[in-house]
C-alpha positions in Angstrom: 9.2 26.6 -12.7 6.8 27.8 -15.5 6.6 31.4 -16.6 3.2 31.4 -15.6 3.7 29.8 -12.1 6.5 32.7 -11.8 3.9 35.2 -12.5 1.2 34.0 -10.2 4.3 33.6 -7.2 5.0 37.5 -7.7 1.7 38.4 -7.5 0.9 36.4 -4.5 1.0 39.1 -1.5 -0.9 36.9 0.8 0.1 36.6 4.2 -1.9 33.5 4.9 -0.3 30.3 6.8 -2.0 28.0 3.5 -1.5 24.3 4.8 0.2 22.1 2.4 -2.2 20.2 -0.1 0.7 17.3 -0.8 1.5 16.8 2.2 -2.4 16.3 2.9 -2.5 14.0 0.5 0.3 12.2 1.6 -1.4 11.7 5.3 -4.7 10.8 3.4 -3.0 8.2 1.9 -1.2 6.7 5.1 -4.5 7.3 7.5 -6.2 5.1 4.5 -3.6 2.2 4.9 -5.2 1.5 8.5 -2.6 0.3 11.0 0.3 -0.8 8.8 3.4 2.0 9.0 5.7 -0.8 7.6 4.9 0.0 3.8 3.2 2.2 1.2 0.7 1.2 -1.0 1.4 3.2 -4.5 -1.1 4.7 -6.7 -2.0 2.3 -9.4 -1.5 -0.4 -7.4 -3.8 -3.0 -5.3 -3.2 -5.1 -2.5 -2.9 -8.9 -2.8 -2.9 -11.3 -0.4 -2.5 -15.1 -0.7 -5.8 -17.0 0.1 -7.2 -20.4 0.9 -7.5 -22.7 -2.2 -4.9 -22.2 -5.7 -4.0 -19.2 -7.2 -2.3 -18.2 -10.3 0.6 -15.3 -10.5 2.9 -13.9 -12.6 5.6 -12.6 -10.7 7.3 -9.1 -12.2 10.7 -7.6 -12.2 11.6 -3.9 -10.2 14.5 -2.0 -10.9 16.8 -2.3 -7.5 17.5 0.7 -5.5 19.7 0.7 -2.1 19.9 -1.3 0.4 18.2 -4.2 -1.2 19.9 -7.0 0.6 19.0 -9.7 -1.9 20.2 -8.3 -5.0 22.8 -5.3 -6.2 21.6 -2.0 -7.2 20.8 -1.3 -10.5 19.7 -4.7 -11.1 16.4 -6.8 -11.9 14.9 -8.6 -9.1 11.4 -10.0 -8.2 11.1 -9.3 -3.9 12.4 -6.8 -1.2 12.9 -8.7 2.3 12.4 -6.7 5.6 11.6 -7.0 9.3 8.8 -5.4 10.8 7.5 -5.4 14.5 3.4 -5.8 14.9 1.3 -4.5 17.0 3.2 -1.1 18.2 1.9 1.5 20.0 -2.2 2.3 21.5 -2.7 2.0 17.5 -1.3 -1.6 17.4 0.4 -0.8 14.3 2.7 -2.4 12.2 5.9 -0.8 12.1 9.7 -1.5 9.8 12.3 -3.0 12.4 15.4 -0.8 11.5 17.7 -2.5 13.0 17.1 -6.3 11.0 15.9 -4.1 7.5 18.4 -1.2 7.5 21.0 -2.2 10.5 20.3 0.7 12.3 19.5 1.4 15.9 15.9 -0.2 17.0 14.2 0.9 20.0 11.9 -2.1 20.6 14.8 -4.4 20.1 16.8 -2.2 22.3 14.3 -2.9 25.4 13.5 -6.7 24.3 17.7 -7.0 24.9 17.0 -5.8 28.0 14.1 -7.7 28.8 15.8 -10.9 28.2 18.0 -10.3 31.1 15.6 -11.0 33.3 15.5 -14.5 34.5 11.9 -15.3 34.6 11.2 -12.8 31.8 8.0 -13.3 30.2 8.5 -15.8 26.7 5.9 -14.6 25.1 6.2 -11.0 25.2 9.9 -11.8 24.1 8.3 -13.4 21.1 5.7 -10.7 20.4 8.8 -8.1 20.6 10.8 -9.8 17.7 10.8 -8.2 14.3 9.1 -10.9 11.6 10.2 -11.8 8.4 8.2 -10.2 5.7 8.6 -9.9 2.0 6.8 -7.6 -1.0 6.3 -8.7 -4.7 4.7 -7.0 -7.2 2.5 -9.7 -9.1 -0.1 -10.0 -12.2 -3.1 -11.8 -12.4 -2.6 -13.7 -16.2 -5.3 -12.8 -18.3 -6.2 -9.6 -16.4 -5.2 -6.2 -16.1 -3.9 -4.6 -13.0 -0.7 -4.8 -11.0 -1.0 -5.7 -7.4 1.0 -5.9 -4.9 1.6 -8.7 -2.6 2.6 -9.0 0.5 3.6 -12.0 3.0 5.0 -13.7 5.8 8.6 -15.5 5.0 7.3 -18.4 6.3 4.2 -18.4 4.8 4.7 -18.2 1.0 9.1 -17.1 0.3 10.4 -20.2 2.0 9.0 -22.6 0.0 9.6 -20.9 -2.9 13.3 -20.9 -2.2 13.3 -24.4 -1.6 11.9 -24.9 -5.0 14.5 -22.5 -6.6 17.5 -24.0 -4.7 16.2 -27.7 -5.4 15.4 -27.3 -9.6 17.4 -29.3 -12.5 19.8 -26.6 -14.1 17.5 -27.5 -17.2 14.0 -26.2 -15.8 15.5 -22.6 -16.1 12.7 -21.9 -13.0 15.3 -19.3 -11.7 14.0 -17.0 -14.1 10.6 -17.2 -13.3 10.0 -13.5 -13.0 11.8 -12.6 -16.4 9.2 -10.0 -18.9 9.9 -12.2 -21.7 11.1 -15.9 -20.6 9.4 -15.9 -17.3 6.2 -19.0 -15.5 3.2 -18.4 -14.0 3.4 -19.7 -10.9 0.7 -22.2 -9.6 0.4 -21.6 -5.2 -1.9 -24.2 -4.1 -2.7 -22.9 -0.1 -4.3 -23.9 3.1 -5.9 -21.5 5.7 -4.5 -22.7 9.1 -5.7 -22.3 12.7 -3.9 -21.2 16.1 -6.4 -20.9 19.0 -8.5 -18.1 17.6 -6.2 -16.8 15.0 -5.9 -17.7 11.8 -3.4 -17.7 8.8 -2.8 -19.1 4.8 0.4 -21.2 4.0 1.8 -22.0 0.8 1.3 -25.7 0.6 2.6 -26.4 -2.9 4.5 -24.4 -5.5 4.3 -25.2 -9.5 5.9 -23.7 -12.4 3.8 -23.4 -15.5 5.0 -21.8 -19.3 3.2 -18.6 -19.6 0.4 -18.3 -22.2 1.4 -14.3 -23.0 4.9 -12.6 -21.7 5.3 -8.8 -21.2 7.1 -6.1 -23.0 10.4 -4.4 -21.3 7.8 -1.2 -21.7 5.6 -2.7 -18.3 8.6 -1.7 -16.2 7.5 1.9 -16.2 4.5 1.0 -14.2 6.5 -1.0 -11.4 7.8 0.8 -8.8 10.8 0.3 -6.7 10.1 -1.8 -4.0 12.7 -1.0 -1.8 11.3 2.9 -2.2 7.9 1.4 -0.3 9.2 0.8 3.2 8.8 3.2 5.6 11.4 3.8 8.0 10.5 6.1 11.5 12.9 7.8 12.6 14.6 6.1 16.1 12.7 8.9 18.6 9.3 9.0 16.9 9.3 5.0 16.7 10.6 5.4 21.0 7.9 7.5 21.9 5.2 5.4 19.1 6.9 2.4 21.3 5.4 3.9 24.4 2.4 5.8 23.2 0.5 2.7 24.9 1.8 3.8 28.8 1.1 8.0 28.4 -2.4 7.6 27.2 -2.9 5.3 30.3 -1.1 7.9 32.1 -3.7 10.5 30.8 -6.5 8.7 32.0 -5.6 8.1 35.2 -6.1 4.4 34.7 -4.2 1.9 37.3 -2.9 -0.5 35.3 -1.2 -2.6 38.2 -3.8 -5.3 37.8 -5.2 -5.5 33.9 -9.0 -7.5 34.2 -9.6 -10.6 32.4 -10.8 -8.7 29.5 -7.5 -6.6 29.4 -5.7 -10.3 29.0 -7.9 -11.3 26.5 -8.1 -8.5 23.7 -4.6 -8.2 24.4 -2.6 -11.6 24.4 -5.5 -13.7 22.6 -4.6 -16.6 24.2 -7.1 -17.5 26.2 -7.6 -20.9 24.1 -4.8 -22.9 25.5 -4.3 -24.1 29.0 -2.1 -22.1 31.0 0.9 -23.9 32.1 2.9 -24.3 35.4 4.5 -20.7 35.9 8.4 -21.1 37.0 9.1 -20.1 40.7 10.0 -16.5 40.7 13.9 -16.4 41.3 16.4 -13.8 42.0 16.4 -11.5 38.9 19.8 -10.5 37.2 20.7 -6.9 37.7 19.6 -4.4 35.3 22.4 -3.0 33.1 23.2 0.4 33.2 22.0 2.4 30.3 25.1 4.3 29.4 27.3 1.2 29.3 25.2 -0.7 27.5 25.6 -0.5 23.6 23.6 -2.5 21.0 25.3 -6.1 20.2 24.0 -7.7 17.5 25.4 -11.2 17.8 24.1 -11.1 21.0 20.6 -9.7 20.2 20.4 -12.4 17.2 20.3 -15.1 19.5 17.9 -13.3 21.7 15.7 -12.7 18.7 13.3 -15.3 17.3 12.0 -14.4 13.4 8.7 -15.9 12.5 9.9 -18.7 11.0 11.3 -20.0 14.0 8.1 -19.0 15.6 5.5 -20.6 13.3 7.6 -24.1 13.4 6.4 -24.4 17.2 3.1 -24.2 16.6 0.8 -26.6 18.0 -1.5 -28.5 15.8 -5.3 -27.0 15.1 -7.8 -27.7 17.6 -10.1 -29.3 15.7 -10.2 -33.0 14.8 -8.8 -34.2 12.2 -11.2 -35.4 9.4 -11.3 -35.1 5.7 -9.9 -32.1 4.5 -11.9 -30.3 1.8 -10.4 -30.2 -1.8 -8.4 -27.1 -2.5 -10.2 -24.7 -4.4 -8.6 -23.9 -8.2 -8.5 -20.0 -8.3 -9.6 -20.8 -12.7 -12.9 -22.2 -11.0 -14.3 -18.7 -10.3 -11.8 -16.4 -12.2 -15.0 -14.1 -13.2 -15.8 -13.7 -9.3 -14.1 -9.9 -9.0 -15.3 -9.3 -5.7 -12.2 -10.9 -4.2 -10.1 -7.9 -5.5 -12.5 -5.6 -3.2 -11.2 -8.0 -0.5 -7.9 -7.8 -1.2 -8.2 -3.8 -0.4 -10.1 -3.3 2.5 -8.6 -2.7 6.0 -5.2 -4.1 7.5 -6.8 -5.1 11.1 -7.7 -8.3 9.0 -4.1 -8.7 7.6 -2.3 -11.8 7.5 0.7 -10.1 9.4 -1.9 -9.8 12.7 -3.3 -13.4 11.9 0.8 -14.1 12.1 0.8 -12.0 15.1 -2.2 -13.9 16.4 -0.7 -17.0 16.0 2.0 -15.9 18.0 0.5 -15.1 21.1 -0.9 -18.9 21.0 2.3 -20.2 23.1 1.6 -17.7 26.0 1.0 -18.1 29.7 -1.9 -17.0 31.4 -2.0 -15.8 35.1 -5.2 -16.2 36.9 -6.7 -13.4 38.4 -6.3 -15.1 42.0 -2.8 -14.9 41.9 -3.0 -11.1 41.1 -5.2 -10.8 43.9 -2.9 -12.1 46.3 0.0 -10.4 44.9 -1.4 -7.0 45.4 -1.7 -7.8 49.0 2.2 -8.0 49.7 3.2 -5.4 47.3 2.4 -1.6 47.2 0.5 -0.1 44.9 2.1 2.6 42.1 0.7 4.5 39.2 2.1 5.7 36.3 3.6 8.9 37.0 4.5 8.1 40.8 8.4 9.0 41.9 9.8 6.1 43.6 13.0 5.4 44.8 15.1 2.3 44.6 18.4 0.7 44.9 20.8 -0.2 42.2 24.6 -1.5 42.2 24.3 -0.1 46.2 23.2 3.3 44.6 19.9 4.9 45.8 18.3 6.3 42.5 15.1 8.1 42.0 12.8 8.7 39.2 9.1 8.3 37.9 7.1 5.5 36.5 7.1 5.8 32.6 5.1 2.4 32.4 4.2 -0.6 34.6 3.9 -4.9 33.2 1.4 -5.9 35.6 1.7 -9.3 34.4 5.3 -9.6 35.1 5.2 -7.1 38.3 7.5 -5.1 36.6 8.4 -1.1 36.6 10.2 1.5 33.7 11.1 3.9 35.7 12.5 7.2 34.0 15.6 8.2 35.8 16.7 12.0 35.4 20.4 12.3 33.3 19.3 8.8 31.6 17.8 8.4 28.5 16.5 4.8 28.7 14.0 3.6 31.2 15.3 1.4 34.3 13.2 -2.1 34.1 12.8 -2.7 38.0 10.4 -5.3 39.8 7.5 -3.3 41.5 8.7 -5.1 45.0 11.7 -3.4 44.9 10.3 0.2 44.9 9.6 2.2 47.6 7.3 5.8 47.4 10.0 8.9 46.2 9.5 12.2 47.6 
């Protein structure tokens, strides 16, 4: 601390509660970053994302710092992987998965584990509850000033450029792509794809090219540490951010035991594809009881599907097939600067919800007929009703923390546990 700054701290004999001005920028900052908690966005910096037609990079080296699970510490590396779950809370945001980026406990996988136990568990929210596979580079526009940094779906963009890595002649030296002063520019040639209503680019064609200019070792101090970007919540905020969706219903007293066709709409998006045949209801499996139940990864990694696994199932576009319009060369309009105001503005139109999007294409819709008749042979709860019910020949009792319509199925919070029981709503009966 300066002399003067001691000086002015000694004089100070305010008793004023003054609110932090960092910290206020700091949540500035985050509330300006829209609905994505996964990442920060550094000053100096501007989002990039891949578009339709070709584009030209330069990919640039970061120091490494912890955790980094494709290269050692200390170390020069071009991408940080992690896994982040979309669409969390009343906010929809976009949050880190802490158990597939930091192997930590996850509360989201924690209930998807139990979820799957079910035997005529709902496949699409399984699939929507899966962390994806994302990746962050910090790239350079040759020719222009201005870092940015980009960020996209494994399956997207990073697995083809693996496969181009792994598959080069030892000669072609394309592993070192990303080097300051022996690195390529690297030609992406993409293609905007459709699921249904959503929408999303894929890397169609990688080229390596010799670099007209390289960079000087002093650039580095303008690249931050990627793996400092990600933003991991702490496992009781991300919980109760996990359920923020079921209290605010709670607050407004809204009955959320039959969801209206516009509920299934904005919320699955899948309203494009034909439903299919929905599987006889059959005897569930018993829950399992909270405090016996720890988290098993081996078991969980078969239960989880990454987004590459997901985007492979897609179905083909909609549309006809006809001629397909030529790709559009990014040096064609390289003086059109608007597209860097693009790349900034706000995350709802992200390609991580067009991924998420495309995701919900594979789900099945229940009409509103069979929710009529349903509600006829089962009672009626709220959230925030006590009910009762039997488990393992024990009566328990406890209040409903949240209610799946769709799958007629209850979390009820049971005193002296801390994780909700998942019980079908024809099981319950009122509590006193």
């Amino acid at each position: 601390m300066s002399k003067e700054a001691k000086q002015k701290k000694q004089r100070s004999t305010s008793k004023l509660n003054y609110a932090s001005a960092k910290e206020g920028a700091q949540r500035r900052e985050q509330m300006s970053q829209g609905s994505n908690r996964a990442f920060r966005i550094p000053k100096g910096l501007t989002r990039y994302q891949l578009k339709d037609g070709t584009q030209r990079l330069d990919f640039l080296p970061f120091k490494v710092g912890k955790g980094n699970p494709s290269a050692e510490e200390g170390t020069y590396h071009f991408e940080r992987t992690f896994f982040q779950h979309g669409r969390v809370g009343a906010g929809n945001e976009s949050v880190i998965c802490p158990r597939k980026t930091f192997g930590k406990k996850c509360p989201i996988c924690e209930y998807r584990a139990k979820l799957s136990q079910i035997d005529d568990a709902d496949e699409k929210e399984l699939r929507d509850l899966s962390p994806k596979h994302r990746q962050l580079f910090v790239v350079k526009r040759p020719g222009k000033d201005g870092l940015m940094l980009l960020e996209s779906s494994y399956f997207g963009f990073g697995e083809l450029l693996d496969l181009k890595l792994s598959k080069a002649e030892e000669g072609d030296e394309y592993d070192k792509f990303f080097y300051l002063d022996d690195g390529f520019t690297v030609r992406i040639a993409c293609e905007e794809e459709s699921i249904g209503r959503g929408k999303f680019v894929k890397a169609k064609d990688i080229e390596f090219k010799i670099r007209e200019e390289q960079y000087e070792d002093s650039l580095l101090e303008d690249i931050p540490c990627l793996d400092d970007l990600l933003i991991e919540i702490p496992y009781d905020e991300l919980k109760e951010l996990f359920h923020e969706s079921s209290e605010s219903g709670k607050k407004d007293n809204k009955k959320p035991s039959k969801p209206s066709k516009k509920d299934d709409e904005d919320e699955d998006d899948d309203d494009e594809k034909p439903s299919k045949p929905t599987k006889p209801t059959g005897k569930k499996k018993p829950a399992k009881d909270e405090d016996d139940e720890e988290d098993d990864d081996d078991d969980d990694d078969d239960d989880l599907v990454d987004e590459d696994d997901e985007d492979e199932d897609e179905p083909k576009p909609s549309k006809p097939a006809g001629k397909k319009k030529p790709v559009k060369d990014e040096d064609d309009d390289d003086d059109d600067e608007s597209s860097d105001d693009d790349d900034e503005d706000g995350d709802d139109e992200s390609e991580s919800d067009d991924d998420d999007e495309a995701d919900d294409e594979d789900g099945d819709d229940e009409s509103d007929d069979d929710d009529d008749e349903s509600d006829d042979d089962e009672p009626s709860f709220d959230v925030g009703d006590k009910v009762s019910f039997t488990y393992k020949g024990e009566k328990l009792t406890g209040t409903i923390s949240k209610i799946n319509a769709a799958k007629k199925l209850a979390h009820i919070k049971v005193k002296g546990k801390s994780d909700p029981s998942i019980v079908a709503l024809k099981e319950l009966k009122p509590g006193k």
